[in-house]
SEKOL-531147 format. One record per residue (C-alpha): residue in one letter; x negated, y, z negated. Coordinates in Angstrom, 1 decimal. Example, Ala and Ser with C-alpha at 12.3 -4.5 7.8 and 13.67 -1.06 7.14 Angstrom:
SEKOL-531147
residu_X_Y_Z
A_-12.3_-4.5_-7.8
S_-13.7_-1.1_-7.1
END
This chain:
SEKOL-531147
residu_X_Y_Z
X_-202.3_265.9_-17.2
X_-201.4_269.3_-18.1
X_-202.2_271.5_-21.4
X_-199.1_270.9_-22.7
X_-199.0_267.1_-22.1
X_-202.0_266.9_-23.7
X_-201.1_269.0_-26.6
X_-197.6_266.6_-27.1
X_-199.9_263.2_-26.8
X_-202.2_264.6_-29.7
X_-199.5_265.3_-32.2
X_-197.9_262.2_-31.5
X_-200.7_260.2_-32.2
X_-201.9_262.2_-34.9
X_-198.2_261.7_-36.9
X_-198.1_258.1_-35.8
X_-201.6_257.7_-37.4
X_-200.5_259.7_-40.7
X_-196.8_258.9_-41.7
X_-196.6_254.9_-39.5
X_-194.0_256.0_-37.5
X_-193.6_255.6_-33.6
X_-192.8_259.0_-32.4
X_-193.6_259.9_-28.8
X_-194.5_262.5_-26.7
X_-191.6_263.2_-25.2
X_-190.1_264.0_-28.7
X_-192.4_266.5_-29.8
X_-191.3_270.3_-29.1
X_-194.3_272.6_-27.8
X_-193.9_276.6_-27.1
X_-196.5_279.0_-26.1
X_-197.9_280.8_-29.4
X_-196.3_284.4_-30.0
X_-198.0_287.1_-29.0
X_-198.2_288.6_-32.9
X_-199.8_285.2_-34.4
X_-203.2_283.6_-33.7
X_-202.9_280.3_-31.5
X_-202.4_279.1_-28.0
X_-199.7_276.1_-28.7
X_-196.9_276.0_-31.2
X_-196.0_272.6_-32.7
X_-192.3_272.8_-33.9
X_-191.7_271.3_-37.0
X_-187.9_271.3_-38.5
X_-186.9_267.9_-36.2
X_-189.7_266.1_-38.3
X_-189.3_267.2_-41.5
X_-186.1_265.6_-43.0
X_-187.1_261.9_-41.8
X_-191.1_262.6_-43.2
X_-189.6_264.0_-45.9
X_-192.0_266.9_-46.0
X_-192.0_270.7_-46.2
X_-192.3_272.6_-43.0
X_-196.1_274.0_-44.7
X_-197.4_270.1_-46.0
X_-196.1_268.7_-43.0
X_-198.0_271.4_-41.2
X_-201.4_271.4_-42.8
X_-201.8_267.7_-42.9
X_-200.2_267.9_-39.3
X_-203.2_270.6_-37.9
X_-205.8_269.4_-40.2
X_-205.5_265.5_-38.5
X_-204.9_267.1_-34.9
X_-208.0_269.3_-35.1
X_-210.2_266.6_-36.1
X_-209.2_263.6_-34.0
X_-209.5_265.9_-31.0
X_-212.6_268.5_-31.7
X_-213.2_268.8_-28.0
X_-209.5_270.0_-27.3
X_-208.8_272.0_-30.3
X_-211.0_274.1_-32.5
X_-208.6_275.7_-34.9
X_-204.8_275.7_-36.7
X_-202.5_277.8_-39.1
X_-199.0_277.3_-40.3
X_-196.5_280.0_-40.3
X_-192.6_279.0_-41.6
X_-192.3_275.8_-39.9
X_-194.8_276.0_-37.0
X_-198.2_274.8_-36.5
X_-200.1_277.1_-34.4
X_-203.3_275.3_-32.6
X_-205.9_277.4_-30.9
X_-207.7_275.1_-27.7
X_-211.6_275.0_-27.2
X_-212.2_277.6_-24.2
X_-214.2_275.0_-22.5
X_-211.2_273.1_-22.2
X_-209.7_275.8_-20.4
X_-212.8_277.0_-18.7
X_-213.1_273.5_-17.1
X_-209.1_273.5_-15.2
X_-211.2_275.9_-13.5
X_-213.5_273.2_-11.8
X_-210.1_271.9_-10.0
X_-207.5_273.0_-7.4
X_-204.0_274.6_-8.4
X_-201.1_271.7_-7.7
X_-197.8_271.2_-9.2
X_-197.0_267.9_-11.2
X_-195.4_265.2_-9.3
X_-193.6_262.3_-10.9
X_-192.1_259.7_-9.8
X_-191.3_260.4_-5.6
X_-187.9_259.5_-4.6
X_-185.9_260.3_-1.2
X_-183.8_263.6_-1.5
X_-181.3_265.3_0.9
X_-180.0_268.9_0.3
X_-177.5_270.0_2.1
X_-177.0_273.6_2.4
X_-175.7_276.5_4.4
X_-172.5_275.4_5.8
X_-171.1_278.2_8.1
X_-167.8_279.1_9.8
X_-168.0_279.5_13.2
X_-165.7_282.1_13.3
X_-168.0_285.0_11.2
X_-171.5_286.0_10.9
X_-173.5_284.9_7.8
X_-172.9_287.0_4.6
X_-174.1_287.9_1.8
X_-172.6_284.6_-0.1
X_-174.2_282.4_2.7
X_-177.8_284.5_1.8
X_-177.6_283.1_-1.8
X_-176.4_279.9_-0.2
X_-179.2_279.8_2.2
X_-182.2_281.2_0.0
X_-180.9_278.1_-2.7
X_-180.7_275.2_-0.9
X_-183.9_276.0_0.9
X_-185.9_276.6_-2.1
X_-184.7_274.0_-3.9
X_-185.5_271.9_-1.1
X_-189.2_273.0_-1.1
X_-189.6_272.8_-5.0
X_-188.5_269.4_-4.8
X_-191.4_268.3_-2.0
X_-194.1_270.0_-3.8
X_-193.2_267.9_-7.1
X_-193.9_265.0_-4.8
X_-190.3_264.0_-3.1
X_-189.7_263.2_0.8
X_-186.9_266.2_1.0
X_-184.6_266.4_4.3
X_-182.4_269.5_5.0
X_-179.4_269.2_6.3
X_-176.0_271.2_7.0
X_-172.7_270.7_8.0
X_-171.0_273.6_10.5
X_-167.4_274.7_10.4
X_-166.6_274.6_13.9
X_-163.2_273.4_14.1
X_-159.6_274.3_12.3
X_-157.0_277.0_12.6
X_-160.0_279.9_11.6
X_-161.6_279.1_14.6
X_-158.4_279.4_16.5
X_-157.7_282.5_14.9
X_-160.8_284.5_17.1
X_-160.0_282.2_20.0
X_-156.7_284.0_20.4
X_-157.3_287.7_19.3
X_-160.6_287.3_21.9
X_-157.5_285.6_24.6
X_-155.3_289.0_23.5
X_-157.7_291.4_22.9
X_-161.4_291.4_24.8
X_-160.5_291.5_28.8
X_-163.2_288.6_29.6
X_-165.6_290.8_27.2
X_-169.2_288.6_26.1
X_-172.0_289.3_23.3
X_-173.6_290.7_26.2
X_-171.2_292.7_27.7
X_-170.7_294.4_24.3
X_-173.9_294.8_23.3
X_-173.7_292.4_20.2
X_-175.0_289.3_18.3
X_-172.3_286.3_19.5
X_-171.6_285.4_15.6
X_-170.9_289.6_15.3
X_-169.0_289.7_18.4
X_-166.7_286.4_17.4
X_-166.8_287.4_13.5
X_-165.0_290.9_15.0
X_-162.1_288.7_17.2
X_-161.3_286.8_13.7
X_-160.9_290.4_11.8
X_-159.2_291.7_15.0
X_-156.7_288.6_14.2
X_-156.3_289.1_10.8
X_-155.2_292.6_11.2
X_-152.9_291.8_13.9
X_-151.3_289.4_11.9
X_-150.4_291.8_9.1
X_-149.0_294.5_11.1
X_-146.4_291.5_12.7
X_-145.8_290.6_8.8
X_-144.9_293.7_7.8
X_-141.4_294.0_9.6
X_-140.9_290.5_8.9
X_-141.7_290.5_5.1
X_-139.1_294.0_4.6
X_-136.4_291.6_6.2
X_-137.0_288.9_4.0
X_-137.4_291.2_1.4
X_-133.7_292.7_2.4
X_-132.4_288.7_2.4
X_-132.6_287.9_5.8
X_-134.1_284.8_7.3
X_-132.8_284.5_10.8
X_-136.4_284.6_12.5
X_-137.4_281.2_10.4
X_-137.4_277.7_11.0
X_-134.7_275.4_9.1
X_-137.6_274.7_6.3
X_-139.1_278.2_6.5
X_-135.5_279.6_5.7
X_-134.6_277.2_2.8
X_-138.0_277.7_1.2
X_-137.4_281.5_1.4
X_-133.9_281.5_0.6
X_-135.0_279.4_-2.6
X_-138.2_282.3_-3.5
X_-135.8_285.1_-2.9
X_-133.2_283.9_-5.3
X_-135.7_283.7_-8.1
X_-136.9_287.3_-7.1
X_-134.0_288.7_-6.4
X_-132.7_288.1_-10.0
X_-135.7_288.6_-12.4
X_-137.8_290.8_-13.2
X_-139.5_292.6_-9.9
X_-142.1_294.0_-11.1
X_-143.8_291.0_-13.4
X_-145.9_288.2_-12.8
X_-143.5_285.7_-11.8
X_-142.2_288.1_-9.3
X_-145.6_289.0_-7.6
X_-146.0_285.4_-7.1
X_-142.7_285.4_-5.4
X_-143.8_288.1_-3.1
X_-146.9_285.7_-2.5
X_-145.0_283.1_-1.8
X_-142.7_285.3_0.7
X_-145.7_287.3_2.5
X_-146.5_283.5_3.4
X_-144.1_282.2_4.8
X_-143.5_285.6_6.7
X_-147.2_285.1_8.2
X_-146.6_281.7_9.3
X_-143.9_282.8_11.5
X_-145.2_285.4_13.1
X_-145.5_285.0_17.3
X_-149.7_285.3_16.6
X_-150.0_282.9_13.8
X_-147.4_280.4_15.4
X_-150.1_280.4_18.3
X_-152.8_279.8_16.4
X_-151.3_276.4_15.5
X_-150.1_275.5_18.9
X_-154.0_276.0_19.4
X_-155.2_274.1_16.9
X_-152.7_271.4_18.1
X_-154.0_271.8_21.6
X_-157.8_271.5_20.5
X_-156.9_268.1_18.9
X_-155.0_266.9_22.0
X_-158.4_267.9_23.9
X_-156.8_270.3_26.1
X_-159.6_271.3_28.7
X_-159.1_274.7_29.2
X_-159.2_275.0_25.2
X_-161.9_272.7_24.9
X_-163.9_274.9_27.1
X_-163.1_278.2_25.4
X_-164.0_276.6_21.6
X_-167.1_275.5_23.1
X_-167.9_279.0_24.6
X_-167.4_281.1_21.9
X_-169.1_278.5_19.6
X_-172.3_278.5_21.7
X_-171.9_282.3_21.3
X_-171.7_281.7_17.4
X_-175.0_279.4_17.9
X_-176.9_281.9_19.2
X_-176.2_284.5_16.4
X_-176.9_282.1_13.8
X_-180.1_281.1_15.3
X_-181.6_284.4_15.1
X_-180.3_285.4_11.3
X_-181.8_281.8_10.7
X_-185.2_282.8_12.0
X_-185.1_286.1_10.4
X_-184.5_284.7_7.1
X_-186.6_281.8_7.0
X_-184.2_279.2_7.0
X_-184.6_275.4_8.9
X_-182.9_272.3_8.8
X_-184.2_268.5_9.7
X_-180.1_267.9_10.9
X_-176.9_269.7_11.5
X_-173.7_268.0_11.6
X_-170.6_269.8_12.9
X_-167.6_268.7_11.7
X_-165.4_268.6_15.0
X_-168.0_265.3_15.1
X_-167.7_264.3_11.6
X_-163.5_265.1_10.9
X_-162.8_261.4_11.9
X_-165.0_259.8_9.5
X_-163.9_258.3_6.4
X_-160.5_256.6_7.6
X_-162.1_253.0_7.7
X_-163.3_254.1_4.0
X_-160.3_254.6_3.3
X_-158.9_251.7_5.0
X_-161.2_249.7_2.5
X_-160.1_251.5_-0.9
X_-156.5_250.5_0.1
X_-158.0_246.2_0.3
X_-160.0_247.1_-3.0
X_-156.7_248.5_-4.5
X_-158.6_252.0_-5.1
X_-156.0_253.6_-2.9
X_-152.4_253.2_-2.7
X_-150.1_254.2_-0.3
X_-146.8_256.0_-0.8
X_-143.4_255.5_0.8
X_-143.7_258.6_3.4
X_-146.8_256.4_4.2
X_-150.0_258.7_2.6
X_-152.7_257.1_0.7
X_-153.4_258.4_-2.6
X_-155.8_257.8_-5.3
X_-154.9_258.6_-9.2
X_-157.7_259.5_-11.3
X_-155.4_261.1_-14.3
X_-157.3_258.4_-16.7
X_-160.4_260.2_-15.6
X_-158.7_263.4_-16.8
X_-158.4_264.6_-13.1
X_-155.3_264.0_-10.6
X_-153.7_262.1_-8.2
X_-155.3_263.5_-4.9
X_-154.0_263.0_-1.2
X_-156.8_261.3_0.6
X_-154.5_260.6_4.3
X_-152.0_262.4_5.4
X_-148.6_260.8_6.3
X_-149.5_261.2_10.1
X_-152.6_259.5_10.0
X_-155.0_262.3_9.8
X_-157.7_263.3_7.2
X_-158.2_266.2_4.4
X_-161.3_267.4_3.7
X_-162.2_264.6_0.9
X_-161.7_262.2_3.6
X_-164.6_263.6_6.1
X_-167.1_264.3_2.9
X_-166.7_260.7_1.9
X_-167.5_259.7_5.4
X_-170.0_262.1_6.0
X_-171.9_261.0_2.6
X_-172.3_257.7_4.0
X_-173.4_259.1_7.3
X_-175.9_260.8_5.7
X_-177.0_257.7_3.5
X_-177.3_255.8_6.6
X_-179.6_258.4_8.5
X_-181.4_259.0_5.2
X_-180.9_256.4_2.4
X_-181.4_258.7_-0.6
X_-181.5_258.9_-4.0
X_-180.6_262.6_-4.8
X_-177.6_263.8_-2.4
X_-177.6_267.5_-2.9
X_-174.5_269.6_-2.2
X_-175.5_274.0_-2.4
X_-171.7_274.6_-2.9
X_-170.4_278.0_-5.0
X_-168.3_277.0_-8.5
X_-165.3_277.1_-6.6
X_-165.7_273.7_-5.0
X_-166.8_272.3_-8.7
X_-163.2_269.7_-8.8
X_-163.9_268.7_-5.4
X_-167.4_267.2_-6.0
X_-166.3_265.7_-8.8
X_-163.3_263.9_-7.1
X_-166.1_263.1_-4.2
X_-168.2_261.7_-6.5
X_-165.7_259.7_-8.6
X_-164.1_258.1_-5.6
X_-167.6_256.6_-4.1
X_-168.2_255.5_-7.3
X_-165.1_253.4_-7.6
X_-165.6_252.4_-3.7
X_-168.9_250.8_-5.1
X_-170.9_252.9_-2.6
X_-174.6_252.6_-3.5
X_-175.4_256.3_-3.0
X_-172.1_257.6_-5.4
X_-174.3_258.1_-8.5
X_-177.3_260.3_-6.6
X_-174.8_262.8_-5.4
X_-175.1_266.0_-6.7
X_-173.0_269.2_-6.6
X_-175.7_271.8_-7.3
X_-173.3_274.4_-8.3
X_-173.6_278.5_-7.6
X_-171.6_281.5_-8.8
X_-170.5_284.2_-6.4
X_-172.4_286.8_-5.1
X_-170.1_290.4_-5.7
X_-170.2_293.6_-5.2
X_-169.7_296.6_-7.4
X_-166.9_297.1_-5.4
X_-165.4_294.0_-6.8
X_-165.3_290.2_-4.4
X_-166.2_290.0_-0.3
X_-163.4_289.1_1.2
X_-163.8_287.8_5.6
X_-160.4_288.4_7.2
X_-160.0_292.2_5.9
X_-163.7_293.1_6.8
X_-165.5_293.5_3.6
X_-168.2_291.2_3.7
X_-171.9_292.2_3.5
X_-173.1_290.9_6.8
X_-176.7_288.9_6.2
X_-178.2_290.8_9.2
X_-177.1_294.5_8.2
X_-177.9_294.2_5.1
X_-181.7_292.5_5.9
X_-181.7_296.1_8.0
X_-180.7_298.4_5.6
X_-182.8_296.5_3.5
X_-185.6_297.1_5.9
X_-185.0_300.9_6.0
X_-185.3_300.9_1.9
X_-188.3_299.3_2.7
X_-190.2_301.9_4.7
X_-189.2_304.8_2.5
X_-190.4_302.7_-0.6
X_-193.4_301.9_1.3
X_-194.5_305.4_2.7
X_-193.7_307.0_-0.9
X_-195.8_304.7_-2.3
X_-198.6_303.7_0.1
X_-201.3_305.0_2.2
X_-199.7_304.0_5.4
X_-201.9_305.5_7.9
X_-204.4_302.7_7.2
X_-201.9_300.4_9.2
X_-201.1_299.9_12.6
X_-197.4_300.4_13.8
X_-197.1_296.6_14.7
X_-198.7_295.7_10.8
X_-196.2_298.2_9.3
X_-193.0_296.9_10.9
X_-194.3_293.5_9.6
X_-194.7_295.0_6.6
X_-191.6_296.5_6.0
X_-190.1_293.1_7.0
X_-192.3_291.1_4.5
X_-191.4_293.5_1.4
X_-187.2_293.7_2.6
X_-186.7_290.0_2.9
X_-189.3_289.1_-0.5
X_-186.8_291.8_-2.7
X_-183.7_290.4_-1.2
X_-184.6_286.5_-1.8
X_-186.4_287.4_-5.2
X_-183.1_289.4_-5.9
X_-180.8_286.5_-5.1
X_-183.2_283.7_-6.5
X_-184.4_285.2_-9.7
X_-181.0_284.4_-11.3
X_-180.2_281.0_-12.6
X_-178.0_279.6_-9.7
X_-174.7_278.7_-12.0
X_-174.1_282.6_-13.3
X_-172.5_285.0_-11.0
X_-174.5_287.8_-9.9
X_-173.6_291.6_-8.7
X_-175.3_292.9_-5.8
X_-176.8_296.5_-6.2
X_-179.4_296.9_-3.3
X_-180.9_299.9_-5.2
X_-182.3_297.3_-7.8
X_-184.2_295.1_-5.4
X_-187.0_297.0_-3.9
X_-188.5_298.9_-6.6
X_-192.5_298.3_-6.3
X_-192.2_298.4_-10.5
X_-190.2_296.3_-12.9
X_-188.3_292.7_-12.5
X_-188.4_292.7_-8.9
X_-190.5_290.5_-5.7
X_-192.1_293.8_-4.4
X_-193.6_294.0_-8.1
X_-195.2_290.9_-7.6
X_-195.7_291.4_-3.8
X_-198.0_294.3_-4.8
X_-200.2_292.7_-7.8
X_-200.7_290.0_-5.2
X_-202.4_292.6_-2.7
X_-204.1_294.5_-5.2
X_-205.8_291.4_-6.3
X_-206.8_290.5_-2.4
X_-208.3_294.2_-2.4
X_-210.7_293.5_-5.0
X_-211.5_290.0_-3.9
X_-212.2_291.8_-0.4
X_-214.4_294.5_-2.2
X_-216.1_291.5_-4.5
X_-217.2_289.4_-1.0
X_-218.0_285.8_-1.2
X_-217.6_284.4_-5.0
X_-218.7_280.8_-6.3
X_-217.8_280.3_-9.7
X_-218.8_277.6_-11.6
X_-218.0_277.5_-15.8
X_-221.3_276.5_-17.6
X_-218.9_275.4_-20.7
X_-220.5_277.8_-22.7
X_-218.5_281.1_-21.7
X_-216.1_282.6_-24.3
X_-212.6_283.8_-23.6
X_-211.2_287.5_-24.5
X_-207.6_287.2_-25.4
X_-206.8_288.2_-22.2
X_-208.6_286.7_-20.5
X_-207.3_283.3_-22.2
X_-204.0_284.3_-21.7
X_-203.7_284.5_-18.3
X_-205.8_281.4_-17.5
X_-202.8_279.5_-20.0
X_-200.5_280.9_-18.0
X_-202.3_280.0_-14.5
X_-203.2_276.3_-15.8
X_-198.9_276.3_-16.4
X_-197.8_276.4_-12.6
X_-197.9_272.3_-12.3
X_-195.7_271.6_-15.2
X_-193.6_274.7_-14.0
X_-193.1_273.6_-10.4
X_-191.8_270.4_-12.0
X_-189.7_271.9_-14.0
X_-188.3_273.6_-11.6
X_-187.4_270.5_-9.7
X_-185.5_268.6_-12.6
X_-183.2_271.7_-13.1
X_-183.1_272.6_-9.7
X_-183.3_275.7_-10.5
X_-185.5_278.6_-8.2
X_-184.9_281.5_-11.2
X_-187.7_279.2_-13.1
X_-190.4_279.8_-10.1
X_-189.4_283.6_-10.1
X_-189.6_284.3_-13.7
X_-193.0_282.2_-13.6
X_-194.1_284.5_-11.1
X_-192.9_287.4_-12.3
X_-194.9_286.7_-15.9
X_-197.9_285.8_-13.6
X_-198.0_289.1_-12.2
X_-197.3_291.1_-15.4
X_-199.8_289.8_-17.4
X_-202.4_289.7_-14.9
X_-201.6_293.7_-14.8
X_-202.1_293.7_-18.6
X_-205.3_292.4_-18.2
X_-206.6_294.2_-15.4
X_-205.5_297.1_-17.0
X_-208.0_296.5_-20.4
X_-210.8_294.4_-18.6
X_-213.2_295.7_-15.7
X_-213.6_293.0_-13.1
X_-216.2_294.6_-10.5
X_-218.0_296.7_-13.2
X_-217.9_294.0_-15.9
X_-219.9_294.0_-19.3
X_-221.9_291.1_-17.6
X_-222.6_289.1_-14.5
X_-221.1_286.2_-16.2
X_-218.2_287.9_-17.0
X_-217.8_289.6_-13.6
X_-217.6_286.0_-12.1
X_-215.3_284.6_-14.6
X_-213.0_287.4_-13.6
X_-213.6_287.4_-10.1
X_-212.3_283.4_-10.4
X_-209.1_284.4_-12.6
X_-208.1_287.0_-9.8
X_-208.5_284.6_-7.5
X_-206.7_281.6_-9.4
X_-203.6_284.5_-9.9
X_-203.7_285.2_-6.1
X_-203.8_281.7_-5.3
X_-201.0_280.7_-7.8
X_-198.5_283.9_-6.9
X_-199.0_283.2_-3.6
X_-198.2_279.2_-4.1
X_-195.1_280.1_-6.5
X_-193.3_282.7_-3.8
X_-193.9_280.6_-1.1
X_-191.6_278.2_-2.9
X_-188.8_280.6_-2.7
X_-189.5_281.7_0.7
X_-191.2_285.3_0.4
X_-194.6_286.1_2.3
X_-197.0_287.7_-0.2
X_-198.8_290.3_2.4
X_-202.5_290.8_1.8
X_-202.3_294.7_2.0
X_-200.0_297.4_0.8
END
């Protein structure tokens, strides 16, 4: 049982005992002591003192006076300040976590999938998918180490008109080139044929949009044209240069792109891949396997697994005989152009398309098939979904649909929601070329790396081979610290320059205290430290062994929030207070050989706990810097 657990039993039991009432731990409110007031716990008083009918300072003294007495060995002192009970612990108490291994809390274990990642095949990882990737993987290690069977899965975008898109500008535009032949990754090489597209596309809008612009639609079909003719009234008789007509422009620029020769064979593609036409078949699966191999690598790089990957040409089908059994339950209903429908307006939603009048599925369709695939190869109680904000009405409608289809897994799914990674030059968009790509940056950030390094390290005391490592080590713990440090539903802005500093609120910072604490365990030898219960505690000293006794209850925190920014911040306060009391304690020239070895053990216990905390979000805590 952690300190604080303990702390909440004890002043339960102690205002049961004095007032008769039947509060419980779970109800009591427990901070750390500030800094500027003597105590280790703080007792929050306000919820108790209308229903005891006390004032914050009675309730208070009687409060401390019974805690300290009923518990001598735990506690050895109080005071009240405006509403809070401060209680100091016995340092023997804390002396004795000590005599036992660092481990998070685990509760009750249930079976958890988290689903993460979810690429295009027709572009290299980016920035996005980094924050993405670092999430779901983290989360899914926080969740095992608070005692849950945790799988990791993904789902891969490998079919639709954005593949088709690089298929045809590679058909147009590469002369039988390969990721070999060129010299590139296959996902760079592919990613470059979908930008190729894209700016093919706009140069055959162009001419078409000034004709539309100029009221001529001869070049449409019959629906383009009536569509157009419709948008270009509006347009051409308001106001050109407000709202209302940029949207009309929109709405033009459109329907000009969809019937341009390039984007009109894009969809005879798609058609064609649906049909199963071999030669089609065969180029999809070529470029894809190119795709593969690109991703592999970045996946490596970065740190990144999964226990199954779905692809969702083989998933696209799924969900039509879910469906077909919403429309028997009366869930569904069907319309007269024949499309099945389900209306949650009560639920303060929509009415959202779930089939198409042709048969085929939308995207809600596969996800609820592919949640009970996923049941059925897992049977889980937490379903996962690492999806930015953007997706936030989807999961919802997901979620309220498998509910009303009685499936037993509805209520365990989870959309564990993420803002947007931007840049200072405003949003990353793929099909003009603006994204960050995940493996330049990790270079650039590499480069950063080695200059940050050499300017602040003696880096002749490392081999070439233990530098490159290194440099890798520091790059990848700034950029995952970076990404992770923030809680997961706020937006971020990307500034490289703010990652890699070896000072402030960043994973080299804690990289570094790390190693200097391995240097002076190295200098220190062999240590066996074992607390006679009769050492005292500097402040400190104290201070840090509370905050090294707090990684269980933190790693299980952690895990109900699903929330990585609480395992940074944890570490990052690790690391700053052990500095603080480095920085006023001696540990190899101590006052005493009892002290020596107590401090000896609390650099240890840091090491042991920073190195236990960034593993959790993926970074490598190197030995030496």
């Amino acid at each position: 049982m952690s300190l604080v657990a303990r702390v909440k039993e004890a002043s339960a039991a102690a205002i049961n005992s004095l007032y008769g009432t039947a509060v419980t731990p779970e109800e009591i409110t427990i901070n750390q002591t500030k800094p500027e007031f003597e105590g280790d716990y703080t007792v929050v008083l306000f919820a108790l003192v209308k229903s005891l009918r006390k004032s914050p300072e009675a309730l208070g003294q009687e409060l401390g006076a019974r805690i300290v007495a009923d518990n001598p060995g735990l506690f050895t002192a109080f005071n009240v300040i405006k509403g809070f009970l401060n209680l100091t612990l016995a340092d023997a108490v804390l002396l004795e976590f000590l005599r036992k291994p660092v481990a998070a809390e685990t509760r009750s274990r249930q079976n958890v999938i988290v689903e993460y990642s979810s690429p295009n095949t027709n572009k290299p990882l980016h920035l996005g998918h980094l924050r993405n990737n670092f999430l779901g993987w983290s989360v899914a290690e926080i969740l095992k180490a608070a005692g849950n069977e945790v799988r990791k899965a993904c789902i891969v975008n490998d079919r639709g008109i954005h593949i088709c898109k690089s298929m045809i500008a590679w058909q147009m535009f590469a002369n039988g080139a390969t990721p070999r032949s060129a010299g590139q990754k296959g996902d760079h090489f592919v990613g470059d044929y979908y930008v190729r597209f894209e700016n093919e596309l706009k140069a055959q809008t162009e001419p078409v949009m000034e004709r539309l612009k100029n009221g001529k639609f001869d070049t449409l079909t019959e629906a383009q044209r009536v569509k157009a003719e419709a948008i270009y009234k509006n347009w051409a008789n308001g106001d050109r240069k407000g709202e209302a007509a940029q949207k009309a422009l929109d709405g033009l620029r459109e329907i000009a792109r969809a019937s341009t020769p390039i984007m009109k064979e894009a969809q005879q593609m798609l058609v064609d891949w649906e049909a199963g036409k071999p030669e089609v078949m065969s180029l999809w699966k070529q470029m894809n396997s190119w795709v593969y191999e690109g991703f592999d690598a970045t996946y490596k790089r970065i740190g990144t697994d999964f226990d199954k990957i779905y692809y969702e040409s083989d998933t696209y089908l799924l969900g039509r005989d879910l469906v077909k059994e919403g429309l028997e339950k009366g869930v569904f209903y069907r319309k007269e152009d024949g499309s099945v429908w389900i209306d949650l307006t009560a639920e303060g939603l929509d009415e959202k398309l779930v089939l198409r009048k042709d048969g085929t599925s939308v995207y809600i369709t596969q996800d609820m098939g592919l949640a009970q695939q996923k049941y059925e190869w897992f049977p889980y109680d937490q379903s996962l979904y690492v999806i930015a904000d953007e997706q936030n009405y989807h999961m919802k409608v997901l979620q309220l649909i498998l509910k009303k289809l009685g499936a037993p897994y509805a209520d365990g799914i989870h959309h564990l929601s993420y803002g947007m990674v931007e840049l200072p030059t405003g949003r990353m968009k793929s099909r003009e070329g603006t994204v960050v790509d995940a493996d330049d940056l990790v270079n650039e950030m590499v480069k950063v790396a080695e200059a940050e390094t050499r300017a602040h390290s003696k880096v002749e005391e490392f081999s070439e081979g233990e530098l490159k490592e290194l440099y890798e080590t520091i790059a990848l713990g700034a950029l995952k610290f970076f990404l992770l440090h923030v809680d997961p539903k706020k937006k971020m802005l990307f500034n490289p320059e703010e990652t890699i500093k070896f000072q402030g609120f960043t994973g080299p910072f804690i990289q570094y205290t790390h190693a200097r604490i391995r240097s002076i365990l190295r200098k220190a030898g062999d240590i066996s430290f074992a607390p006679s219960g009769e050492e005292s505690l500097l402040p400190k000293e104290k201070e840090l062994l509370l905050l090294i006794e707090q990684y269980g209850s933190t790693v299980q925190q952690a895990a109900t929030e699903y929330n990585p920014s609480v395992i940074a911040n944890y570490a990052f306060t690790l690391a700053k207070t052990y500095n603080g009391f480095y920085s006023e304690h001696s540990v190899l020239n101590a006052e005493s050989e009892a002290k020596k070895w107590l401090r000896l053990e609390l650099c240890r216990r840091t090491s042991e706990v920073l190195k236990a905390a960034m593993s959790l979000l993926g970074i490598r805590v190197p030995e030496r810097m």
